[in-house]
N, C-alpha and C positions, 0 to 999 in steps of 0.2 A: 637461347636454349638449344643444344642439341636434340635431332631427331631420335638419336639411339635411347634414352631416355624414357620416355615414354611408348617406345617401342619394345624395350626389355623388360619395362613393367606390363604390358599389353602380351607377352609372350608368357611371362610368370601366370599372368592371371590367366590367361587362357589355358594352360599346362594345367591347373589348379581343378580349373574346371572340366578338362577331358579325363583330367583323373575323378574326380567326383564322378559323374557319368557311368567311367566304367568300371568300378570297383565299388560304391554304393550300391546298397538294395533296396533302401527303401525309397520311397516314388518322391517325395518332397524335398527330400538330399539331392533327389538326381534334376529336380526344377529348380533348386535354387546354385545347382554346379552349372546348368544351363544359361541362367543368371548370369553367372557370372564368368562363362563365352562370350556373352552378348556386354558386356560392359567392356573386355578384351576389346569386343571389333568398335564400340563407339568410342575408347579411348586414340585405336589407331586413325580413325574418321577425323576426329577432330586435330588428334596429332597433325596430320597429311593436310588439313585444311589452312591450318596455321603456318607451319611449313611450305606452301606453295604459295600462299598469299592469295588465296583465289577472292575475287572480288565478289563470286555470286554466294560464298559459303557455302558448298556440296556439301562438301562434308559433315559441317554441324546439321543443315534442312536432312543428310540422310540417315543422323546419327537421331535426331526429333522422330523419324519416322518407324527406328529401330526402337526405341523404347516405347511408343505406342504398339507394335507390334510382342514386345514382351511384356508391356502389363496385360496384353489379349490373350498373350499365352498363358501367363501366372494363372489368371482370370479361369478359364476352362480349365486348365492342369490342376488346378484345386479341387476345382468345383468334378472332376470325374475323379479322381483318388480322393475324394471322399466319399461319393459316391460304391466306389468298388470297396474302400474299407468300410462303409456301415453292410455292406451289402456280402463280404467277404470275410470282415474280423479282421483282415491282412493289409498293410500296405507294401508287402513284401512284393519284389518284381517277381522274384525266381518261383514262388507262388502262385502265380497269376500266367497263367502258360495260355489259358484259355478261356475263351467266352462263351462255355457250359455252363449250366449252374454247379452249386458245388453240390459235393456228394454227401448223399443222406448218412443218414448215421449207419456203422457199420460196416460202412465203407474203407479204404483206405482212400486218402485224400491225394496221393500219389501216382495212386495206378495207374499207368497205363494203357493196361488193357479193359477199360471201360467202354461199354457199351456206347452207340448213341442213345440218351434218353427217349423215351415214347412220350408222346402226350398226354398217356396217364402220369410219367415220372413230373413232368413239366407242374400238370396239375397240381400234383400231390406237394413238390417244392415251392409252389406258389402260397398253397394255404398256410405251410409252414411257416413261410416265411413272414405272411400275415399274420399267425397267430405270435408271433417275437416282435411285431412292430408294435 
């Protein structure tokens, strides 16, 4: 089998995926475009492995160690944009500018010229947000 092969598909999919990244908005489009970067580079690993005949297998032992390293990321990247969407309503990225709480009613949810909250504000969105859990 030709190298170009799995190298054109490993370029497709990784193109596939930098476009998910940067043109999604929501947070689990843009882990699962991530996804599928990472399946790009362990197609090219094993490509390259098989292709050079390597006796020790690099490639597949570093292509093992890249999917361990993305089920740890699915893992956490779930687990905090869910977090931010019970905690937000949103899983919008372009929404999520900042790690303020969000703004009381009344507010525009937008502004930028918002205050730093005071620790009365802190308080007051804590119990709120206790009283909707």
């Amino acid at each position: 089998m030709h190298l170009a092969y799995p190298a054109v598909l490993a370029v497709l999919l990784f193109c596939t995926g930098l476009y998910g990244v940067l043109a999604r908005r929501n947070a689990i489009l843009m882990l699962m475009s991530v996804e599928l970067m990472l399946n790009a580079v362990n197609l090219n690993l094993v490509a390259f492995d098989v292709w050079l005949r390597d006796t020790l297998h690099a490639g597949q032992a570093l292509t093992l160690f890249t999917i361990a390293i993305a089920a740890a990321e699915i893992g956490i990247g779930l687990a905090i944009v869910l977090l931010v969407y019970r905690n937000r309503g949103t899983s919008d990225v372009d929404r999520l500018r900042d790690l303020a709480d969000p703004p009381s009613a009344g507010q525009d949810p937008m502004d930028d010229s918002m205050a730093a909250p005071t620790d009365n504000d802190a308080d007051q969105a804590r119990r709120a947000r206790r009283q909707t859990a």
